[in-house]
DRENDO-1510 file (C-alpha; in Angstrom, 1 decimal, always signed):
<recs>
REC; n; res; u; v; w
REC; 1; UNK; +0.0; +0.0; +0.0 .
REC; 2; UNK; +1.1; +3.7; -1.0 .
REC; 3; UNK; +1.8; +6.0; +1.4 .
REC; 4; UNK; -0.8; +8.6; +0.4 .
REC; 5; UNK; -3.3; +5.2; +1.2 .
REC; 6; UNK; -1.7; +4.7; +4.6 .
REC; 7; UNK; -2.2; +8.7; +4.8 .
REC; 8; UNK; -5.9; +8.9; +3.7 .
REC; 9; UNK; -6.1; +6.2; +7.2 .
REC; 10; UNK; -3.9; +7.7; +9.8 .
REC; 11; UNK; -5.7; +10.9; +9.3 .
REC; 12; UNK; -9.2; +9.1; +10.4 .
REC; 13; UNK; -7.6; +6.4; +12.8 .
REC; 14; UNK; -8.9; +9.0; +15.6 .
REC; 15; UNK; -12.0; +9.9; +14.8 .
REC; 16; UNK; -12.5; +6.2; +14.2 .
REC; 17; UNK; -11.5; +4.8; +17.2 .
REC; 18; UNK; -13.4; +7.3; +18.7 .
REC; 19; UNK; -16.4; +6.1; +16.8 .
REC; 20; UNK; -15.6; +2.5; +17.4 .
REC; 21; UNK; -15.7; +2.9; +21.8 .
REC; 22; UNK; -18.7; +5.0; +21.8 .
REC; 23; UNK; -20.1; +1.8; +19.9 .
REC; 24; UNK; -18.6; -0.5; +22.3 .
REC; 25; UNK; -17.7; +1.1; +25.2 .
REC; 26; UNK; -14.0; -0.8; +25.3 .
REC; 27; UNK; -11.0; +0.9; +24.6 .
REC; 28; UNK; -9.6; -2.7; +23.4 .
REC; 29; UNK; -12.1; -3.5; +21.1 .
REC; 30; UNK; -12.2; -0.1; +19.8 .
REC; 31; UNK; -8.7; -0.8; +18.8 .
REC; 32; UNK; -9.5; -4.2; +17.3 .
REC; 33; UNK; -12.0; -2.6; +15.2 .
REC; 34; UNK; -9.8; -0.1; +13.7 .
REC; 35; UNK; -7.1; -2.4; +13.0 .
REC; 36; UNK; -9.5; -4.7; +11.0 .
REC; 37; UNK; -11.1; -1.5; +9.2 .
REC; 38; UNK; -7.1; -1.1; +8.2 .
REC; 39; UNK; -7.0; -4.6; +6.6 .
REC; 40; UNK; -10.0; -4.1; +4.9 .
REC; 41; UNK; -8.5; -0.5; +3.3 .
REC; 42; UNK; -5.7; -2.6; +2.3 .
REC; 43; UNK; -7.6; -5.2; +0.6 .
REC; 44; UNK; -9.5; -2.5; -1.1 .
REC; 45; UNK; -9.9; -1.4; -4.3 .
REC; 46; UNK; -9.3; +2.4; -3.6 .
REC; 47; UNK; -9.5; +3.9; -6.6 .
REC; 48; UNK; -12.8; +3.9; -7.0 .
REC; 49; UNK; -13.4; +4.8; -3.4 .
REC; 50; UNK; -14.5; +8.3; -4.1 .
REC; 51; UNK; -14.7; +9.7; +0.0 .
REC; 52; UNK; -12.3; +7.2; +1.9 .
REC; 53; UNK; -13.7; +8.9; +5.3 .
REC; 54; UNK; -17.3; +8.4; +4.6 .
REC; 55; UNK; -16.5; +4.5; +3.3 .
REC; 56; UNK; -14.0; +4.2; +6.3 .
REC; 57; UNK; -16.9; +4.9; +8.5 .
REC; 58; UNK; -19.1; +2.6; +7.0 .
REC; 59; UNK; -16.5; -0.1; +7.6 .
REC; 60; UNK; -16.1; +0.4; +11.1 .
REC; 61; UNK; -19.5; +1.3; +12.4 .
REC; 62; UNK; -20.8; -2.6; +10.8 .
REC; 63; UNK; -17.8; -4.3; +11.7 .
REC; 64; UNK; -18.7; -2.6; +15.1 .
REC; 65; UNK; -22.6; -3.6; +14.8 .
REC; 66; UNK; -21.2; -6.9; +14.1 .
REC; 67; UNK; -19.6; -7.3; +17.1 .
REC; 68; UNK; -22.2; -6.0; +19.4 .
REC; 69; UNK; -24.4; -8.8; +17.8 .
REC; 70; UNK; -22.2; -11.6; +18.3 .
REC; 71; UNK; -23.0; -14.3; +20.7 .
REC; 72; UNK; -19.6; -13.6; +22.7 .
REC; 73; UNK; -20.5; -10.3; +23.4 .
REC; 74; UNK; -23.7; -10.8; +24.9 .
REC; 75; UNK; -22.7; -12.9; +27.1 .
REC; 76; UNK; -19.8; -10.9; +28.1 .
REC; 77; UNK; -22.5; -8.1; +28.9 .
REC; 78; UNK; -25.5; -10.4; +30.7 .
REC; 79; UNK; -23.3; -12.5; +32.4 .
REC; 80; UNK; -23.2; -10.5; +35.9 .
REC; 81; UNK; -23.2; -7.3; +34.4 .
REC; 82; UNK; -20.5; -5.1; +32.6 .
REC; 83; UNK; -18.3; -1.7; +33.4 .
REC; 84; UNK; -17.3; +0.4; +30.4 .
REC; 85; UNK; -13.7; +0.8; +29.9 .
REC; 86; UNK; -12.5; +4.0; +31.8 .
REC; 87; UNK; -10.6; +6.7; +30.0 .
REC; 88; UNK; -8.7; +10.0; +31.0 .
REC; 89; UNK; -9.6; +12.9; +29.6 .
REC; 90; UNK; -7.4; +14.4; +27.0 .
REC; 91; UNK; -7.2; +10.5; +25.5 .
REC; 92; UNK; -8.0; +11.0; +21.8 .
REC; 93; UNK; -10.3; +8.0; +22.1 .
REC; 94; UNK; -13.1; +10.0; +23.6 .
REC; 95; UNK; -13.4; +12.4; +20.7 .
REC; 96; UNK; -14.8; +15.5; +20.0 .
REC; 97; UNK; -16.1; +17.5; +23.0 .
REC; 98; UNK; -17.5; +20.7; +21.5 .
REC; 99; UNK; -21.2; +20.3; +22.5 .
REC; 100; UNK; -23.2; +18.3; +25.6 .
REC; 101; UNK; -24.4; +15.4; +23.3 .
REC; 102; UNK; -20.3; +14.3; +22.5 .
REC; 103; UNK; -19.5; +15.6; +25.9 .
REC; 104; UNK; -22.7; +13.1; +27.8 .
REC; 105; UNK; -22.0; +10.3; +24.7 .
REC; 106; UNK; -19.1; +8.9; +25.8 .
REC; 107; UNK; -19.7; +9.8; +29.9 .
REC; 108; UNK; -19.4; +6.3; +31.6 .
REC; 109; UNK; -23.4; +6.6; +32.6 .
REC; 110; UNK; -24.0; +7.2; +28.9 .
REC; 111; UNK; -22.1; +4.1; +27.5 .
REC; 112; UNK; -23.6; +2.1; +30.1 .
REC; 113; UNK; -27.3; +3.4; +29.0 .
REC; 114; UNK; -26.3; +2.2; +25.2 .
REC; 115; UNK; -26.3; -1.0; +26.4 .
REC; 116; UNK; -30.0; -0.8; +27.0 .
REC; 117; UNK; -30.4; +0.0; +23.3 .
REC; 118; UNK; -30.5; -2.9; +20.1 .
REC; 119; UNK; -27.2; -2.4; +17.8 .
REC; 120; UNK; -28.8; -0.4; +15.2 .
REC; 121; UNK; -30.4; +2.0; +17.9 .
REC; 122; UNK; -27.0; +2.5; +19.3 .
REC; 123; UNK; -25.1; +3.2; +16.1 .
REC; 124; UNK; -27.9; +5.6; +14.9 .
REC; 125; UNK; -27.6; +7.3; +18.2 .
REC; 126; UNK; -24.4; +7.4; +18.4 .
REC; 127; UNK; -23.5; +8.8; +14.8 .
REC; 128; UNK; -26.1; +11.8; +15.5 .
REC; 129; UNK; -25.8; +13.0; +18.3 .
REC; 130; UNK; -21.8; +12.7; +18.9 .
REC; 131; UNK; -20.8; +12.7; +15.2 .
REC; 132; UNK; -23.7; +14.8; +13.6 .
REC; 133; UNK; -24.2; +13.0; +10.7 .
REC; 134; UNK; -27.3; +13.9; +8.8 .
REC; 135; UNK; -29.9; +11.2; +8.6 .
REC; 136; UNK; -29.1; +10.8; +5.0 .
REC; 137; UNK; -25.0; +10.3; +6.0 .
REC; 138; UNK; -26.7; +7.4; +8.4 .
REC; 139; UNK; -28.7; +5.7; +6.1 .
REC; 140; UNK; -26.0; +5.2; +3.9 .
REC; 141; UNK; -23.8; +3.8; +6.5 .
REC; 142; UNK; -26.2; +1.1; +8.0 .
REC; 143; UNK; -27.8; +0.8; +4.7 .
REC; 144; UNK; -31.5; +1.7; +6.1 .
REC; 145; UNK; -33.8; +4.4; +4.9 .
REC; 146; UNK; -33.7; +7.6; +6.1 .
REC; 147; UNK; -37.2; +7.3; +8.0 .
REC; 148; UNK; -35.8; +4.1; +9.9 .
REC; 149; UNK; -32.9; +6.2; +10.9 .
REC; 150; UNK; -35.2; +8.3; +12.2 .
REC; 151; UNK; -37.2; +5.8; +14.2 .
REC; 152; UNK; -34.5; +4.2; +15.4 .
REC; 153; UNK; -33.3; +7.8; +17.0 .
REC; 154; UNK; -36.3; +8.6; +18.5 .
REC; 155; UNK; -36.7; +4.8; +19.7 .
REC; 156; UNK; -33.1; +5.1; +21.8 .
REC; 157; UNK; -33.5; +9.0; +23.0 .
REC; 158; UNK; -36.8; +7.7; +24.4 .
REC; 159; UNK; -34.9; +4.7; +26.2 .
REC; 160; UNK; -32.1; +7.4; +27.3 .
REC; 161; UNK; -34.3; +9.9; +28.0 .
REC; 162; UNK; -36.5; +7.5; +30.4 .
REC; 163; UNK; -33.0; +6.3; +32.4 .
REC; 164; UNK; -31.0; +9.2; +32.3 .
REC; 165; UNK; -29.5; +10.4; +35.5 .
REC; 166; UNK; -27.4; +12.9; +34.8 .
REC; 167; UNK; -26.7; +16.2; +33.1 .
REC; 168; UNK; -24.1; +18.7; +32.9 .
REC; 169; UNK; -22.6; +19.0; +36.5 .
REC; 170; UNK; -20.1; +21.7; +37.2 .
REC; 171; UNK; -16.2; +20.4; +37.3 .
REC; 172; UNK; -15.5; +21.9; +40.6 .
REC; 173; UNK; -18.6; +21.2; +42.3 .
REC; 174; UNK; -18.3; +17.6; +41.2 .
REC; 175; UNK; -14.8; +17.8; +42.5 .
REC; 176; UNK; -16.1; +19.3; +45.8 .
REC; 177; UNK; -18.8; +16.4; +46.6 .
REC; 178; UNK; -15.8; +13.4; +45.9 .
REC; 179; UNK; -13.6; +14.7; +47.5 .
REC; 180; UNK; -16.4; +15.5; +50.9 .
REC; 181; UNK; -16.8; +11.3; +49.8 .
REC; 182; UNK; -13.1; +10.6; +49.9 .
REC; 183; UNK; -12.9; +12.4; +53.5 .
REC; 184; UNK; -15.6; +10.8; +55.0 .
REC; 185; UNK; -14.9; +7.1; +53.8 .
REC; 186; UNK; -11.4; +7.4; +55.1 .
REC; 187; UNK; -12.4; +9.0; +58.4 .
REC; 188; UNK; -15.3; +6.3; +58.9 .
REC; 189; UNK; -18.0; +9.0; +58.9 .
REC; 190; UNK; -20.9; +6.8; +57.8 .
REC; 191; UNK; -23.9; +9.5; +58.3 .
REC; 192; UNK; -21.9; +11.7; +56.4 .
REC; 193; UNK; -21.7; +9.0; +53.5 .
REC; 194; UNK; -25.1; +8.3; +53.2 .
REC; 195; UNK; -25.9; +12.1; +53.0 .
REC; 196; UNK; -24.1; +12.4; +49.9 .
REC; 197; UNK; -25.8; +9.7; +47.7 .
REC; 198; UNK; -29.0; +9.6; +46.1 .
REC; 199; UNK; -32.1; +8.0; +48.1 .
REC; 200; UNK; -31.5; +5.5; +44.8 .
REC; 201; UNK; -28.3; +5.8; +44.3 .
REC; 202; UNK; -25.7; +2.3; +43.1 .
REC; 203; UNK; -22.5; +1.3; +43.6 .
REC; 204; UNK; -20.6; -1.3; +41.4 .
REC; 205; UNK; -17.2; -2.8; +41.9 .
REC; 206; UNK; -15.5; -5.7; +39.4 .
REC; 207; UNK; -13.7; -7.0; +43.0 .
REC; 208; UNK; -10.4; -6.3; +40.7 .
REC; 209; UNK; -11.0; -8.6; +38.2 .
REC; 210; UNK; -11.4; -11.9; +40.7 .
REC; 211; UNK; -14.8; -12.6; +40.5 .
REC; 212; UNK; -16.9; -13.4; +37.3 .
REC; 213; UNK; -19.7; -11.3; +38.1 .
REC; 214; UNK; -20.1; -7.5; +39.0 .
REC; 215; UNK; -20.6; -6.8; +43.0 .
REC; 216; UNK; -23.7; -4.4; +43.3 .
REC; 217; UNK; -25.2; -2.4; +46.2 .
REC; 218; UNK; -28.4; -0.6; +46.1 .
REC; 219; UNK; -29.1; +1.2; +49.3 .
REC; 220; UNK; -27.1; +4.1; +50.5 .
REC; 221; UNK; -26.2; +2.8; +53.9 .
REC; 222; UNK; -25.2; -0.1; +52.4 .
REC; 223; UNK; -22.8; +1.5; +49.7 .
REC; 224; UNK; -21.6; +3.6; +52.3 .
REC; 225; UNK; -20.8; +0.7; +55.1 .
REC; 226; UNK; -19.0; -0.9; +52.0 .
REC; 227; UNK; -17.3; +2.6; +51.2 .
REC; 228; UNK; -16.1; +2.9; +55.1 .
REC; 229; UNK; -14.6; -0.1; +54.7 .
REC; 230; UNK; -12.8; -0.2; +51.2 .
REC; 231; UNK; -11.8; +2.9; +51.4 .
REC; 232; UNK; -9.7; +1.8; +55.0 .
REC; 233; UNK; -6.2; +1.2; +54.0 .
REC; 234; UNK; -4.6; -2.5; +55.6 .
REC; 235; UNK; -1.5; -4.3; +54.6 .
REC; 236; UNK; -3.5; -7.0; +53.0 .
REC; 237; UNK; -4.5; -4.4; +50.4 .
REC; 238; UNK; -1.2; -2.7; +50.3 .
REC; 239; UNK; +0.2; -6.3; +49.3 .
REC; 240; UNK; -2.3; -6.7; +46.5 .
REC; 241; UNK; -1.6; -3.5; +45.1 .
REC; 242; UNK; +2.3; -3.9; +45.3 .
REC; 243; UNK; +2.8; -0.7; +47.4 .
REC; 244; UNK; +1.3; +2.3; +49.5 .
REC; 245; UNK; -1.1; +4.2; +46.7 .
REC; 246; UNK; -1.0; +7.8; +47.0 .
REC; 247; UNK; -4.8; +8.7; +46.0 .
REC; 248; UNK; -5.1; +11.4; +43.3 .
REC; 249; UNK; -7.9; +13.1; +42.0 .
REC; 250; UNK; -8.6; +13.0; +38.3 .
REC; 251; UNK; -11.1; +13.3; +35.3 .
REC; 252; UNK; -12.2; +10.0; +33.3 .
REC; 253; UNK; -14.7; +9.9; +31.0 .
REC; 254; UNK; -15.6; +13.6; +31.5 .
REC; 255; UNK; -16.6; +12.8; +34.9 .
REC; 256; UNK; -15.0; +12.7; +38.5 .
REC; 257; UNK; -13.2; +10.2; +39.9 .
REC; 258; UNK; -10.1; +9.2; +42.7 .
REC; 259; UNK; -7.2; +7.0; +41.3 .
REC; 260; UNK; -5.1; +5.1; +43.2 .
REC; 261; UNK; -1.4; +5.3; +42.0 .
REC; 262; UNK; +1.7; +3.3; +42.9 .
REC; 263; UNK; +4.9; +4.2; +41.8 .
REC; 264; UNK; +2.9; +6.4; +38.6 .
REC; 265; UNK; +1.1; +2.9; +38.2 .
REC; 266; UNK; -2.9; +3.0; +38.7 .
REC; 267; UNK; -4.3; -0.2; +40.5 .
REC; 268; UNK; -7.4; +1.1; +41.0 .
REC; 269; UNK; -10.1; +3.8; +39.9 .
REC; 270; UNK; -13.2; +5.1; +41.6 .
REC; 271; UNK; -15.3; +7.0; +39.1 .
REC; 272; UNK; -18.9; +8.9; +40.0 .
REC; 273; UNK; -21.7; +9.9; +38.8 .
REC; 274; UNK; -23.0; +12.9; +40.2 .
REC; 275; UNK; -27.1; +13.8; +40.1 .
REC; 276; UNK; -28.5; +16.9; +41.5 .
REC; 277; UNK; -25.6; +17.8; +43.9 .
REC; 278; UNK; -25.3; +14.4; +45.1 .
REC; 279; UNK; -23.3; +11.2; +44.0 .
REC; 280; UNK; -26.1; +8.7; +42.1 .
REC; 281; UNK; -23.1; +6.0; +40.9 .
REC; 282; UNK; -20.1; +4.6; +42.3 .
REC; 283; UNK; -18.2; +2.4; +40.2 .
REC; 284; UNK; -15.0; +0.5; +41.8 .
REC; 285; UNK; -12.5; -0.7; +39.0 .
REC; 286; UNK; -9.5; -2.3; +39.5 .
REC; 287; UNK; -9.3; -5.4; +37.1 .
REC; 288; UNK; -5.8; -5.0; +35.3 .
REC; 289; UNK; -7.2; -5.5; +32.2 .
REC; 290; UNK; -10.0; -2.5; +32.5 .
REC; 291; UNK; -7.5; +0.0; +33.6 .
REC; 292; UNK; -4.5; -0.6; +30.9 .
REC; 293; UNK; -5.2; +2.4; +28.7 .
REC; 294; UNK; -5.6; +4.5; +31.3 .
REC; 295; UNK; -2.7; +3.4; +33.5 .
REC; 296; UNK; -0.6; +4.2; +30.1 .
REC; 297; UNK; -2.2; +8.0; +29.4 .
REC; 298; UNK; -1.4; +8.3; +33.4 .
REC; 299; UNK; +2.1; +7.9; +32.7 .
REC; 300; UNK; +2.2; +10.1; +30.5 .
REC; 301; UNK; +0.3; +12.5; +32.5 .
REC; 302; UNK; +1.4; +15.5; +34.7 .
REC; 303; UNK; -0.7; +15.5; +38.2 .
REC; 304; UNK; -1.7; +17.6; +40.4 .
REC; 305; UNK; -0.4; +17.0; +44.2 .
REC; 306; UNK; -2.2; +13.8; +45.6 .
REC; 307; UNK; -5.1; +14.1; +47.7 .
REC; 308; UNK; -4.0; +11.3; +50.0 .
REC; 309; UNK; +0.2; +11.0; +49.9 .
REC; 310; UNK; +0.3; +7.5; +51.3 .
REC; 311; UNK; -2.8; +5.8; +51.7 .
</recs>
């Protein structure tokens, strides 16, 4: 292949992959699918590809639609639940963040509500209202008409609209409330916990990646005895994560969230969602596997001071 070919594809591979983990909320996959929508450039015949970005798209959006049909993948999602892959901000991968739609598309509340939706529903959705396509540009890519990509957007903005929990929340209010959360799990301040979560609020955890299924807790006493407690440093967990964290505050997926950091290593992630000046979401990740990307863009990150030096 030419280098003007190789070109035409380097200068889409972001706006691509960015496509590709709104679709399937995996950093991983999202990098699977643009190296297979590479093969397929190569195999093609490009001269009589008049708009290699529009065609490009097409590629990766089915071979993304493909996945999210396969039998694998649903039982990856049904099979005790599923956490999006958790990404910090500045990563190319989440995309263009000029309006609330891209900014709320790729939030980690927003990739888990896609779920919700059927393949087509999510790709429709997610080529509006994060990409802007017209519904023309979107019939051509799924190869529908233009009125069924128009049901099928006001089909998943219903689903969305009927879940939704969030909205815009103020950086430095958000940052305010988890770190109030970070203060009062460490100090054992239970009453103080449950006062700032939602009367429905959740909190998930992946138990790092050693149990099959997602641990969930529905009630906010309950999330915050289980806050008090996981947030309480001990030498068993100092082992496990192969030192003393220091515990940073940071922004993933355009939201808030505490990192725990050992030797500029993250081994675990605590991201929120915050509703109406209080936390609605808690989502514990530390499964290796989850946090590689963004144990690699924190490398390659400048922090601010930790909140915690030596947890």
């Amino acid at each position: 292949m030419d280098s003007t070919a190789v070109e035409h594809f380097e200068a889409s591979r972001s706006r691509l992959a960015s496509l590709a983990y709104r679709l399937l909320g995996s950093a991983v996959d999202a990098e699977d699918a643009v190296q297979e929508a590479f093969l397929h450039w190569q195999a093609a015949d490009r001269d009589r590809i008049k708009v290699p970005e529009a065609w490009l798209t097409r590629i990766v959006t089915n071979l993304c639609l493909d996945r999210l049909r396969s039998a694998q993948y649903r039982r990856e999602r049904v099979v005790g639940g599923w956490l999006p892959e958790p990404l910090l901000d500045g990563d190319p991968m989440l995309g263009p963040a000029d309006t609330v739609e891209q900014r709320e598309s790729v939030s980690l509340a927003m990739l888990t509500l896609l779920e919700r939706l059927t393949p087509v529903e999510r790709a429709v959705y997610v080529l509006r209202e994060a990409f802007s396509y017209s519904h023309a540009e979107v019939a051509g890519i799924l190869d529908v008409s233009e009125s069924a990509s128009q049901q099928h957007l006001h089909r998943a903005r219903h689903r969305i609209t009927a879940a939704r929990r969030r909205g815009e929340v103020d950086p430095a209010a958000a940052r305010g409330i988890v770190e109030e959360f970070l203060a009062a799990a460490s100090s054992g301040r239970t009453e103080r916990l449950v006062a700032l979560l939602t009367d429905d609020a959740t909190a998930l955890s992946d138990g790092a990646g050693l149990t099959a299924t997602l641990q969930r807790y529905d009630t906010p006493q309950r999330i915050a005895a289980i806050a008090r407690g996981g947030f309480k440093p001990t030498p068993a967990k100092r082992r496990f994560a192969g030192g003393t964290p220091a515990v940073h505050y940071a922004v993933v997926n355009g939201g808030p969230a505490i990192l725990f950091v050992v030797e500029e290593r993250v081994v675990g992630a605590v991201t929120f969602d915050i509703a109406h000046g209080r936390i609605a979401t808690v989502r514990g990740i530390a499964a290796p596997a989850r946090l590689t990307r963004l144990a690699d863009a924190w490398r390659r990150h400048e922090p601010e001071p930790p909140l915690i030096t030596e947890w």
